[in-house]
C-alpha positions in Angstrom: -4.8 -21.9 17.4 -1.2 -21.8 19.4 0.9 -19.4 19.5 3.0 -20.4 17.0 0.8 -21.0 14.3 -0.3 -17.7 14.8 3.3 -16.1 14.7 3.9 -18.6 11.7 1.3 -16.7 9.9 2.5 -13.1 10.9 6.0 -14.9 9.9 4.8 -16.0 6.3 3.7 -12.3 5.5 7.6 -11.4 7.1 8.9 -13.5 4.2 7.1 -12.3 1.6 8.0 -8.7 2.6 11.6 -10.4 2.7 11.0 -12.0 -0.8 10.0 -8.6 -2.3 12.4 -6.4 -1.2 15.2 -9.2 -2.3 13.4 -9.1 -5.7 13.7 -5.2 -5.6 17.3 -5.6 -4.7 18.3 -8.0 -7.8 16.5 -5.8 -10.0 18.1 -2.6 -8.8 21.5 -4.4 -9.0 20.7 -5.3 -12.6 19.9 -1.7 -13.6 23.5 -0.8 -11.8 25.3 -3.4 -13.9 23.5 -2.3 -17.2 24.2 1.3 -16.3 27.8 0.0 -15.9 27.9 -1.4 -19.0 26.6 1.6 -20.9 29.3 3.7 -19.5 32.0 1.1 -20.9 30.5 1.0 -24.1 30.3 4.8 -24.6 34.0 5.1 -23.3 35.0 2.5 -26.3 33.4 4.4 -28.3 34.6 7.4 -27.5 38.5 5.7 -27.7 37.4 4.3 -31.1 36.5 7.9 -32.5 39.7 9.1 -30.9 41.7 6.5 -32.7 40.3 6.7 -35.6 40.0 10.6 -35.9 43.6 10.6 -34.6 44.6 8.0 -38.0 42.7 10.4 -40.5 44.4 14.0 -38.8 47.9 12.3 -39.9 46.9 12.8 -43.7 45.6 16.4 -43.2 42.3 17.7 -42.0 40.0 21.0 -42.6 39.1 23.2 -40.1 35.4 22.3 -40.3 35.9 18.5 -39.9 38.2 19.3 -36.5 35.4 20.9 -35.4 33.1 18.6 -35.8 35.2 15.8 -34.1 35.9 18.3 -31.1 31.8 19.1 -31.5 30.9 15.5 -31.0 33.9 14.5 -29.2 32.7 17.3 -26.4 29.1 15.6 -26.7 30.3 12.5 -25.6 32.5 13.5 -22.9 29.0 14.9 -21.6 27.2 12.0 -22.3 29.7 9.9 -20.2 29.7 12.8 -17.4 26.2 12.1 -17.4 26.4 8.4 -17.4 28.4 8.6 -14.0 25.8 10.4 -12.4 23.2 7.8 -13.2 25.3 5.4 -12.2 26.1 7.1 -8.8 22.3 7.4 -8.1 22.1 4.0 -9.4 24.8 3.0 -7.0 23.1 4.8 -4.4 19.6 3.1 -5.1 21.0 -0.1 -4.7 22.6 0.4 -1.3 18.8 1.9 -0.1 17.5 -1.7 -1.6 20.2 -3.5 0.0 19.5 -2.1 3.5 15.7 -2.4 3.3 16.0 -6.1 2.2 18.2 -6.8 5.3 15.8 -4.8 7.4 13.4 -7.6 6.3 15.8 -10.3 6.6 16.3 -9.4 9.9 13.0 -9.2 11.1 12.0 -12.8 9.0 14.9 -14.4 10.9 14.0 -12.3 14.4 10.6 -13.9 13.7 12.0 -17.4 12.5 13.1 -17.7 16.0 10.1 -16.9 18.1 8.2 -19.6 16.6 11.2 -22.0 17.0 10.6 -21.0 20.4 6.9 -21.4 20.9 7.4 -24.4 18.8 9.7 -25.5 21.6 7.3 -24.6 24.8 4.8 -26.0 23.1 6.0 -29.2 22.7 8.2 -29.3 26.5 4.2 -29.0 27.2 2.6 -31.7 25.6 5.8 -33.8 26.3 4.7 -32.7 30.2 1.3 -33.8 29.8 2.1 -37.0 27.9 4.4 -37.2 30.9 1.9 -36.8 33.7 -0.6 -39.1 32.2 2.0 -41.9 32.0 3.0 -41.7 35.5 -0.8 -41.5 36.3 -1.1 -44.5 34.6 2.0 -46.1 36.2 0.6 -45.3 39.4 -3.3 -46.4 38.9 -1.3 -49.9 38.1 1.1 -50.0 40.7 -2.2 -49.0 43.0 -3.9 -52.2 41.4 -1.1 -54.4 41.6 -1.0 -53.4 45.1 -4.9 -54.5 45.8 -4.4 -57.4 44.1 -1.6 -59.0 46.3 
């Protein structure tokens, strides 16, 4: 077996790695962008109370009801604090993902290019070869033409 069908082989298993780790990266940018969007809709929501608490306090409103809107209005501030922080570890996460995928694309790519390479010497030497037995050839004829005049 050559060289480079050896290092194609320790190549292929390089670009599964790559494959993998690209697959982990798209899924951990997905779980960013869901995050993200989960933090957008509890924000509207937390506007659409606001505005809608604020429409029914112009007619009046009892002391229990304004503490139940402050209540759940304080719960969702918290759930949206917490939201941020999943999305920062999310964030986070995602730029570990991306680094270990380019580790791999780095090392596919490093190894892309030593079996280019071998690929290369190896054919410069059967090219050689071929080389050598045609100007053996040329010669055993030119030697032969030469006997025969």
């Amino acid at each position: 077996m050559t060289r480079s069908k050896r290092m194609q082989t320790i190549n292929k298993v390089a670009q599964k790695k790559e494959q993998d780790a690209a697959r982990i990266l798209g899924q951990s940018r997905q779980n960013l962008q869901l995050q993200n969007q989960r933090l957008s809709e509890l924000m509207q929501y937390r506007d659409d109370y606001t505005r809608k608490f604020t429409a029914s306090g112009n007619d009046g409103m009892d002391t229990r009801k304004l503490n139940e809107y402050r209540s759940f209005l304080h719960r969702l501030n918290q759930a949206i604090l917490q939201q941020r922080e999943i999305i920062t570890r999310a964030d986070r996460e995602c730029q570990l993902r991306e680094r270990a995928w380019l580790g791999t694309r780095t090392r596919t790519q490093a190894l892309d290019k030593v079996v280019e390479r071998y690929q290369h010497e190896e054919q410069r030497e059967v090219d050689r070869k071929e080389q050598k037995v045609q100007d053996e050839h040329a010669l055993r004829l030119e030697s032969r033409f030469k006997q025969e005049t």
